[in-house]
C-alpha positions in Angstrom: 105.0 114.7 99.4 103.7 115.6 96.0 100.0 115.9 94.9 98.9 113.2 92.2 95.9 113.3 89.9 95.1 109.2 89.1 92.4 107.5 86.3 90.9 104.7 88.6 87.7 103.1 87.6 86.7 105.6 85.5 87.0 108.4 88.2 89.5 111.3 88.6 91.3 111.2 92.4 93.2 113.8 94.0 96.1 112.2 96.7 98.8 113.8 98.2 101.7 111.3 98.7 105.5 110.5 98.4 106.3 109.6 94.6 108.1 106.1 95.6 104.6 105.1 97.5 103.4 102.1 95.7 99.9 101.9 94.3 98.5 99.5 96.1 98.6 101.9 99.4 97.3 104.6 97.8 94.4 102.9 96.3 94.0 100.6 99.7 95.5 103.4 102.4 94.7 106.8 100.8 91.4 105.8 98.8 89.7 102.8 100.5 89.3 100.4 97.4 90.5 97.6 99.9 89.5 94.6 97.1 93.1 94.9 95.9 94.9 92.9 98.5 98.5 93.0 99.7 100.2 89.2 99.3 103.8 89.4 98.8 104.7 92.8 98.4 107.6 91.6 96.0 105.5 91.0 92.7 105.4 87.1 93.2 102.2 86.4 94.4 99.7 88.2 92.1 97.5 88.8 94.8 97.4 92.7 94.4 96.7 92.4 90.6 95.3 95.3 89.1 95.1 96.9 85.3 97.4 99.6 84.3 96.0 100.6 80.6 94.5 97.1 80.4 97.7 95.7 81.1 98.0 93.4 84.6 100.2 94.9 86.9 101.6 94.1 90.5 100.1 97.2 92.3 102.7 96.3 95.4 105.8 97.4 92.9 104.2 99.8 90.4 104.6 103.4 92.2 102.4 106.5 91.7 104.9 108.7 90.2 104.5 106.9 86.9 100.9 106.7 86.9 100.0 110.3 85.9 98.5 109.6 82.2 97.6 106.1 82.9 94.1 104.3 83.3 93.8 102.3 86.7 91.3 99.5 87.0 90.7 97.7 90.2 88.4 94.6 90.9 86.1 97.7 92.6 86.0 98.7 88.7 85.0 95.3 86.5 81.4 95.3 85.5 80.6 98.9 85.5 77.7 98.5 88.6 77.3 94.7 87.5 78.6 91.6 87.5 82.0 90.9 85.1 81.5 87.5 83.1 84.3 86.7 85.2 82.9 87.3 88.4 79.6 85.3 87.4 81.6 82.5 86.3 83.1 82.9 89.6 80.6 82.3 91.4 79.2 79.8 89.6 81.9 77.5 89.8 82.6 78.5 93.4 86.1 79.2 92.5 86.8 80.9 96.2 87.9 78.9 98.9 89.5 81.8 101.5 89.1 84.2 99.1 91.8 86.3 99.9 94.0 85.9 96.1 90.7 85.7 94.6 90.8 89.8 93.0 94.1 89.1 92.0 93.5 86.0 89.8 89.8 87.5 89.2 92.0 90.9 87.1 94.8 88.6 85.7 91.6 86.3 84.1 89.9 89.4 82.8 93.0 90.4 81.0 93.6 87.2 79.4 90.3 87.0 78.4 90.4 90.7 76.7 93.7 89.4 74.8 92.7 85.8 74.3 88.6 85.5 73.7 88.8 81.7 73.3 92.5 80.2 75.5 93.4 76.8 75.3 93.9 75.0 78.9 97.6 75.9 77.9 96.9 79.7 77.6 95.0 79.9 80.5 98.1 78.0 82.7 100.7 80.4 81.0 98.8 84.0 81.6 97.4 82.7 85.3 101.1 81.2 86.6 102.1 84.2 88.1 98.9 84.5 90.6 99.5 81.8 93.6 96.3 80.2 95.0 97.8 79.1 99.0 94.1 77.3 98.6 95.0 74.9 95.2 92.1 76.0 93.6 93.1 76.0 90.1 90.4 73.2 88.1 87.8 75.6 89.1 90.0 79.0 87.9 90.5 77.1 84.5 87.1 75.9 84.4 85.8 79.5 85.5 87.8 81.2 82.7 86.5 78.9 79.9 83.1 79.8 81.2 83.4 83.3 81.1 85.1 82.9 77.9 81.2 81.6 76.4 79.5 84.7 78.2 81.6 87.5 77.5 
């Protein structure tokens, strides 16, 4: 066990944990943000998406010990107290059928959306294509990314 200081959502935490331990238990198991989900476990999935220094990342295979100077965004994170554009768009095209990938796909949006103001249908397919949907809700993610695209 080794004792890690981590950059999540803006907030200095303290854990205590082996270095191979992957992120997503320490932020779900050793901190309690429980919005990042565990789908695959194997990076296939996209499910436990999350932003390493902006970038998308499969929490499940990114471990702590490399995560020392980094900046950690979770969904608990987006919005700062409010409502991403993404998540309003979200919502407003009812994009969530179980819900359960929804953070994933929600964080892999957001980053495509930071690199990409304005993707084409295209864009959107290529960036999202590594986040499975077990629900085939895909019109509404594309249509829910080009909305967010006119409010960010």
């Amino acid at each position: 066990m080794a004792s890690y200081t981590l950059k999540i959502n803006n907030q200095l935490h303290e854990v205590e944990a082996t270095p191979d331990m992957p992120l997503l238990w320490v932020l779900r198991d050793l901190l309690g943000l429980t919005g990042t989900k565990y789908g695959c476990g194997k990076a296939l999935c996209g499910t436990c998406t999350v932003h390493v220094d902006g970038l998308p990342m499969r929490s499940c295979i990114v471990t702590i010990d490399g995560l020392a100077d980094k900046s950690i965004t979770t969904i608990e994170g987006l919005g700062d107290n409010k409502l991403h554009p993404v998540q309003k768009a979200w919502m407003e095209e009812d994009v969530p059928q179980c819900g359960y990938c929804q953070s994933g796909q929600i964080m892999s949006a957001v980053a495509l959306l930071e690199s990409n103001p304005n993707p084409s249908d295209e864009d959107i397919d290529a960036a999202m294509a590594g986040n499975i949907c077990r629900c085939g809700t895909y019109v509404r993610i594309r249509r829910a990314i080009k909305k967010a695209a006119k409010l960010s």
